[in-house]
C-alpha positions in Angstrom: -37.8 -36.8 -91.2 -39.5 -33.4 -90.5 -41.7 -32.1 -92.7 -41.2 -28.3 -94.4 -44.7 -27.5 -92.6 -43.2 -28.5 -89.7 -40.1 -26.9 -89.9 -42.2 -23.6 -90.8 -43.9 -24.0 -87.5 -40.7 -24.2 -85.6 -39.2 -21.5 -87.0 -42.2 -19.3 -86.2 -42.1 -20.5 -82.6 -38.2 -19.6 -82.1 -39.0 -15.9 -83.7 -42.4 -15.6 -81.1 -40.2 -16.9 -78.3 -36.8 -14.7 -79.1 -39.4 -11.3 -79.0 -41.2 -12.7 -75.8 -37.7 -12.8 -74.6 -36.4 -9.6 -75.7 -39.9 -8.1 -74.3 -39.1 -9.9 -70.9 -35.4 -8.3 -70.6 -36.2 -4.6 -71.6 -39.3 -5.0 -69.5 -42.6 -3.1 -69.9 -42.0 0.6 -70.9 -45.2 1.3 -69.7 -45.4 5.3 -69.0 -48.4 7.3 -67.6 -49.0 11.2 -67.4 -49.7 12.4 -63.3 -51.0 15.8 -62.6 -49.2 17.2 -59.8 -49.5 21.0 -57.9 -46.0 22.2 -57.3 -45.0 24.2 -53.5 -46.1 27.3 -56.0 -49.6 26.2 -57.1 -48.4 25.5 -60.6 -49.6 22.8 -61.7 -47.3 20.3 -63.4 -48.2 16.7 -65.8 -45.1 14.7 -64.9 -44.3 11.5 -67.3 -43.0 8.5 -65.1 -42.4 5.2 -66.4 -42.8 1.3 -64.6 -39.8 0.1 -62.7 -38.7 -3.0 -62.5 -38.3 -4.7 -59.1 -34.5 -5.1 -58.8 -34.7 -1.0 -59.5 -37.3 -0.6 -56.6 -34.9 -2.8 -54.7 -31.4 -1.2 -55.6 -33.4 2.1 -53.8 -34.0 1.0 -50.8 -30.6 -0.4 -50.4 -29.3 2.7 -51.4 -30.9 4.2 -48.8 -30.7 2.3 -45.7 -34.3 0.2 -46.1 -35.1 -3.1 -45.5 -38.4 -5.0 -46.8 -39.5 -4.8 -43.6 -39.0 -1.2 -43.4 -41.0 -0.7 -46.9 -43.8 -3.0 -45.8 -44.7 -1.4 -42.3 -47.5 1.1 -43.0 -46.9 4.4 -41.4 -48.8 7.5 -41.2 -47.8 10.7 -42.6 -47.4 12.3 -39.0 -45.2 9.6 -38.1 -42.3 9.8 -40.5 -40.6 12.1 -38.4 -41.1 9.9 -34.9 -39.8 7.2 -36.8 -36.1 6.3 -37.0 -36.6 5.0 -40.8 -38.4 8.2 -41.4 -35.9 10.3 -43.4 -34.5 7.0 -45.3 -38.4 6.3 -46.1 -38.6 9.8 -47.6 -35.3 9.6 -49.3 -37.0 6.2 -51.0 -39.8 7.7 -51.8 -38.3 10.7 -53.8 -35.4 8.4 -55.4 -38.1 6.0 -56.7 -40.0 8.9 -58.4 -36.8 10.8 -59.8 -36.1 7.6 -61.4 -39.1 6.9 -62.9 -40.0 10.1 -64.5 -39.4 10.3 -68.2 -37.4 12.1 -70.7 -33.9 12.7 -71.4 -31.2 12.4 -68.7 -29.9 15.3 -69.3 -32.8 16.7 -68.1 -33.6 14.4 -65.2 -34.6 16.2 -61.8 -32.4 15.2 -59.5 -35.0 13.8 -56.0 -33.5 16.8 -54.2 -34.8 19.0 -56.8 -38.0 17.2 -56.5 -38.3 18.4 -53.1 -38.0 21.9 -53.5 -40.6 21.6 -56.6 -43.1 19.3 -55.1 -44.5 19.1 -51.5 -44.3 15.2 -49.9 -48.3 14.4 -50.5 -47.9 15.1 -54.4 -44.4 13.3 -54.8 -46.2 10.1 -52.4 -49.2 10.7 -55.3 -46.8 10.3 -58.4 -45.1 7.3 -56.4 -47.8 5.4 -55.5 -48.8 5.9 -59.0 -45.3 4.2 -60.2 -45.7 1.1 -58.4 -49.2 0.6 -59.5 -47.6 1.0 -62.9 -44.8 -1.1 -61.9 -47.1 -3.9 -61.0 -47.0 -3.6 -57.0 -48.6 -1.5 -54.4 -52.4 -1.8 -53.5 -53.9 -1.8 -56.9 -51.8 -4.6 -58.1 -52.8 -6.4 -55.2 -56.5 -5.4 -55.9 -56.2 -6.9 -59.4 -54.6 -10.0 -58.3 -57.5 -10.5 -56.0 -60.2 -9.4 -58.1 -58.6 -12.1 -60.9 -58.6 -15.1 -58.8 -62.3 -13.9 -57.3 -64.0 -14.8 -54.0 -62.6 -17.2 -51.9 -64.7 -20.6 -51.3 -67.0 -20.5 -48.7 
């Protein structure tokens, strides 16, 4: 038989693990302010949000990438040598009209992104979201920093 102290501490458990849960499906809404300068000199603070992976992922396939494709480093000078280049772009500003805040009435379409923000200040706010989003170089960074030096 199990007693009520028990049964108190089980209860508490399934409550701790139906919020981690909840938590896990809705996913970090973990939003950051980036300053920006717009084609105008205005300068803008846009309000993006983390993404989860399977959003990152639904972007590339939406336009034309493969992991391969987002993994090879390229310069800026080279996007428009390279055959991925426009579909890299089109990632690039897809990712950041998703992941900036507010209502979606409102939403900037990537397009109108474009016009607003030169390439170097959209590639700013989305290297920014992936950090956020737990990938890119800083997550990296952390993971390494977390597990220290390697064993000589």
């Amino acid at each position: 038989m199990v007693s009520e102290e028990r049964k108190q501490e089980i209860l508490e458990n399934r409550r701790t693990f139906q919020r981690l849960n909840r938590e896990i499906v809705e996913g970090k809404r973990r939003r950051e302010t980036v300053q920006v300068a717009g084609r105008d000199g205005t300068q803008y603070e846009l309000e993006v949000h983390a993404l989860s992976e399977l959003a990152i992922a639904r972007a590339a396939q939406r336009t034309g990438l493969s992991l391969a494709d987002l993994v090879k480093q390229a310069k800026p000078e080279d996007v428009t040598k390279d055959e991925k280049g426009l579909a890299k772009l089109e990632f690039l500003d897809e990712i950041v009209s998703s992941a900036l805040a507010g209502d979606e009435k409102q939403q900037l379409t990537a397009d109108e992104l474009a016009e607003i923000l030169p390439g170097i200040e959209r590639a700013k706010v989305f290297r920014r979201v992936l950090e956020i989003s737990g990938l890119g170089p800083a997550a990296t960074a952390d993971v390494e920093k977390f597990h220290g030096e390697p064993p000589k």
